[in-house]
C-alpha positions as CSV (number, residue, x, y, z in Angstrom):
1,X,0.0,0.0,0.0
2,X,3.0,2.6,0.5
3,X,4.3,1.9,-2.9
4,X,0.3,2.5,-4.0
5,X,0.7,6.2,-2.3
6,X,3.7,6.8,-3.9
7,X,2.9,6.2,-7.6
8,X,-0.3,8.1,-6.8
9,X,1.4,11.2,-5.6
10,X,3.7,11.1,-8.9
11,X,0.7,10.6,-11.1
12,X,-0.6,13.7,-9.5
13,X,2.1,15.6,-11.0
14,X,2.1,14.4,-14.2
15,X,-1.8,14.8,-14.4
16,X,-1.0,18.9,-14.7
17,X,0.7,18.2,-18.3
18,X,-2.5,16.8,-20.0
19,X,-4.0,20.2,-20.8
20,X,-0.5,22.1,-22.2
21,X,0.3,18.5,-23.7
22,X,-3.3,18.7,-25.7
23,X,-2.9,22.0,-26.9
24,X,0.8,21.9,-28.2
25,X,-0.2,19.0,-29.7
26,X,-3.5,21.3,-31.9
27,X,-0.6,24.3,-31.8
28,X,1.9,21.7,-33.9
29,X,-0.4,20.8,-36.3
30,X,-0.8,24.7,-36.7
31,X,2.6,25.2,-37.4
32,X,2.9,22.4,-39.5
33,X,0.4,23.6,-41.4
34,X,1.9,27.1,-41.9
35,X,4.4,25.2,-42.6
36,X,7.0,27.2,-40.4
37,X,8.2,24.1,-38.7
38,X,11.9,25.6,-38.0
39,X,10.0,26.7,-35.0
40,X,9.6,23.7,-33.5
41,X,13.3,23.3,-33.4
42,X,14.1,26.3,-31.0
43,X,10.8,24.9,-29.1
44,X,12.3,21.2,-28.5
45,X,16.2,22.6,-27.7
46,X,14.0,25.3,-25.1
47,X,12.4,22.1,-23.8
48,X,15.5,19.6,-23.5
49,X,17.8,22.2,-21.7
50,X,14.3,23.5,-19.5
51,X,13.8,19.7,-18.8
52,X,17.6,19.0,-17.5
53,X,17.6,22.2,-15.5
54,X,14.2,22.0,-13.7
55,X,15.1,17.7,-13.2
56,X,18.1,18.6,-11.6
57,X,16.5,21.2,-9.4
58,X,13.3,19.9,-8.8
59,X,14.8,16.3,-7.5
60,X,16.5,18.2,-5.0
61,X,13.5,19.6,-3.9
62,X,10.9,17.1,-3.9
63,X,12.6,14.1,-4.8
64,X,11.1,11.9,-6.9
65,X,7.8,13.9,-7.8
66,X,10.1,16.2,-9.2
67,X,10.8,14.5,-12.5
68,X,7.2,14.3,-13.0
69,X,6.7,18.3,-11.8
70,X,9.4,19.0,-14.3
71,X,7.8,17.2,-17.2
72,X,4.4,19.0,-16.2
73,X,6.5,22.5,-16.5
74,X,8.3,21.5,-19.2
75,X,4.7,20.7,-21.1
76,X,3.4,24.5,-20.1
77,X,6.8,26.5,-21.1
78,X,6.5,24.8,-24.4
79,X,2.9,25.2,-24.8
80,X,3.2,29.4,-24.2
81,X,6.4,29.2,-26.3
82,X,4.6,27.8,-29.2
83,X,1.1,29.8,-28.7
84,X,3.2,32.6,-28.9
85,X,5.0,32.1,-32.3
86,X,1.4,31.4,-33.9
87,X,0.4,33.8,-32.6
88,X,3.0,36.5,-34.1
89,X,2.6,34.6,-37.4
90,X,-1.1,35.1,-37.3
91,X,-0.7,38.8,-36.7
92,X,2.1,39.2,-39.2
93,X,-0.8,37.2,-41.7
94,X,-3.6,39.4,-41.2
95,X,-1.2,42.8,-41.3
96,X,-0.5,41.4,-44.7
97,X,-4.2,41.2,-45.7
C-alpha cells in the first residue's frame, strides 16, 4: 500500500501536463500547417535544456515527484512558447491582408 501512495502522488504531478500536452499538440499541427516548422526546433532545444535544469533542481526539492513536476512544467513552457510564435505569425498574416 506505501508503494500505491507513492505512484499516486507522482501521477498527481504528471496529471498537470495533459492540458499544455493537448494543446501543443493542436498548436503543432498549426505550425505544421503554416508550414513554419523551424519553430519547433528552437521549441524542442527550449524544452530539453528547461527539462535537465528544472530535473536537476526539482529532485533536489521534492525528490522523486520532481521528474514528473518537471515534465508538467516543461509541457506549459512549451505550450506558451509555441502559442506565442502562432500567434506573431497570425498577426504578421492578417497585417498582410
Amino acid at each position: 500500500s506505501k508503494d500505491t501512495y507513492i505512484v499516486a502522488n507522482i501521477q498527481s504531478f504528471f496529471v498537470w501536463q495533459v492540458p499544455f500536452y493537448i494543446g501543443g499538440m493542436v498548436l503543432t499541427k498549426i505550425i505544421s500547417s503554416l508550414r513554419i516548422n523551424q519553430i519547433l526546433i528552437w521549441v524542442s532545444g527550449f524544452n530539453l535544456i528547461f527539462k535537465i535544469i528544472m530535473n536537476f533542481w526539482l529532485i533536489q526539492w521534492i525528490g522523486v515527484n520532481g521528474i514528473a513536476l518537471s515534465t508538467s512544467l516543461m509541457y506549459l513552457g512549451s505550450f506558451i512558447l509555441v502559442y506565442y510564435f502562432v500567434r506573431i505569425h497570425f498577426l504578421k498574416l492578417m497585417k498582410e491582408y
